[in-house]
N, C-alpha and C positions, 0 to 999 in steps of 0.2 A: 608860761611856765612849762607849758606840754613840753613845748621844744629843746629844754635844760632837763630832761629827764635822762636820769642816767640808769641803766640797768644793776638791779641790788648784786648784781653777782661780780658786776667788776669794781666797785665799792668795796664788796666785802673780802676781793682777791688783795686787796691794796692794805688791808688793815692788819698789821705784824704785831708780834707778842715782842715787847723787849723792856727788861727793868722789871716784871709780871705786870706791863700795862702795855693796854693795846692802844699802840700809836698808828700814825701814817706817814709815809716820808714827805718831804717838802715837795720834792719834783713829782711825786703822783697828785701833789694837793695843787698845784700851779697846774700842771696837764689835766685836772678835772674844772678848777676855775679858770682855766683857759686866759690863762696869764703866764710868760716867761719864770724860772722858777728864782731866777734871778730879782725880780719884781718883786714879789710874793716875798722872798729874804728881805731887800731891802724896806719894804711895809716894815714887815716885822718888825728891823733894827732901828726904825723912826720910831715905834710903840711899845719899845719895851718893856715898859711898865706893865702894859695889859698881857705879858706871857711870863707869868710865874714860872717855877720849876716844875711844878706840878701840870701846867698846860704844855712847855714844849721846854726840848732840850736839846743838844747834838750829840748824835753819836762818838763811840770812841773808835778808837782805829778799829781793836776787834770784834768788837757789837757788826761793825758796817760790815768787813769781812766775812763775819759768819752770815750776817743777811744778805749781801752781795754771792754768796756761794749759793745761795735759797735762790735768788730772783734773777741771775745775772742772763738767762734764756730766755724768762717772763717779760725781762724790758730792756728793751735797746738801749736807753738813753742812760742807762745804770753805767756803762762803762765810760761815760763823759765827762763824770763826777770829779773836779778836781779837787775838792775839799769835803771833810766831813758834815754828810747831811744832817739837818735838822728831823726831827719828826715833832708829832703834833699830838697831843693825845685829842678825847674828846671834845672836853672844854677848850683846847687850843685850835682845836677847826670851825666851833663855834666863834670863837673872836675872834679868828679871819675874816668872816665875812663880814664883821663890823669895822676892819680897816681896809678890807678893799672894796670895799663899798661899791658893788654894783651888783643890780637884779640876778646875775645868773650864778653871783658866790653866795647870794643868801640864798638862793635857789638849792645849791649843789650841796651848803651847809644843812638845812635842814635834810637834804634827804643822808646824808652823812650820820647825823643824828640819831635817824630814824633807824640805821643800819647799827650804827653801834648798842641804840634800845633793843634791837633783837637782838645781839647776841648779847649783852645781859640776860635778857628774859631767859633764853637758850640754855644759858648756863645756868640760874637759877633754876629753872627745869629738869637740868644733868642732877642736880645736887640735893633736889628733891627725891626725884628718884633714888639715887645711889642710896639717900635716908632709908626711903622704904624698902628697898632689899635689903639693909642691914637689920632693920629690922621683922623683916622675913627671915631672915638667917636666924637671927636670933631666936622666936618664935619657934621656930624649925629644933634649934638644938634644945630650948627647952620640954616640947613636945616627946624630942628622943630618950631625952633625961627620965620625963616622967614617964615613960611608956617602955623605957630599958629599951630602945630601939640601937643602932649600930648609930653611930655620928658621921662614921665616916659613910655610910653609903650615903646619909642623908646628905653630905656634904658634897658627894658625888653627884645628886640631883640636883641641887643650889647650882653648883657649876656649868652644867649640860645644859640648864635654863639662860644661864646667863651667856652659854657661848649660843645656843641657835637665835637670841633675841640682840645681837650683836650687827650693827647693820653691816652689809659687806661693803667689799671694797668695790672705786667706781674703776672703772677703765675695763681695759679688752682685756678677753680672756685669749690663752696661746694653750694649741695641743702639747707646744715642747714641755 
């Protein structure tokens, strides 16, 4: 299994927001189980039963377009495409690996899993948060109320907190 170990980072480059669910396209899910992505379709269309709508669906022309204009320098094999790709959501990469049944899709599916368990957890995390500052704010303006304090300076604090604890952006910095 050591050797089907794929790095979390390009797992979690592959996983797209589309419909508000995060999917994967079919040709990154065949290029990680290292199966033609043509394969990988054809399984599928022998199992239909086992991929609800809710596990996988096809793109529409504009869904692929606007993701195509996102990825189309990220992956070569993007401009090959001659029909609208599939994607997969969670549960639909999990039942991949029980039609294509070999060690290194159940391999690649779990750690798939594991990837999309963190960015739940992630996002549950964001959402907690954003709770408890709302509820600092709150606090905050009730505080002002009862103490005749100004709202808006205190509002001016709340903001200034929120922008230096704002992680920055990654890449290079340019003097221009």
């Amino acid at each position: 299994m050591a050797n089907d170990l794929i790095p979390v980072q390009i797992i979690e480059s592959k996983i797209y927001y589309i419909r508000n669910t995060k999917v994967m396209l079919d040709l990154d899910l065949a290029n990680l189980y290292d199966v033609p992505t043509k394969v990988l379709n054809q399984a599928v269309k022998r199992n239909t039963d086992r991929f609800p709508s809710d596990f996988m669906f096809q793109l529409t022309k504009d869904e692929w377009e606007n993701l195509r204009s996102q990825i189309v320098t990220a992956n070569p094999n993007v401009s090959k495409i001659r029909s609208l790709p599939y994607v997969f959501t969670e549960y639909g990469t999990l039942m991949l690996s029980n039609i294509l049944n070999s060690q290194k899709a159940i391999n690649v599916s779990i750690q798939i899993i594991r990837v999309f368990d963190k960015l739940k957890q992630y996002a549950i995390s964001q959402d907690e948060l954003a709770g408890r500052i709302d509820n600092l704010e709150k606090a905050f303006i009730n505080y002002a109320k009862e103490n005749n304090k100004d709202k808006a300076e205190m509002q001016r604090a709340i903001n200034y907190l929120l922008d230096i604890t704002k992680p920055s952006k990654i890449g290079f910095k340019t003097d221009n």
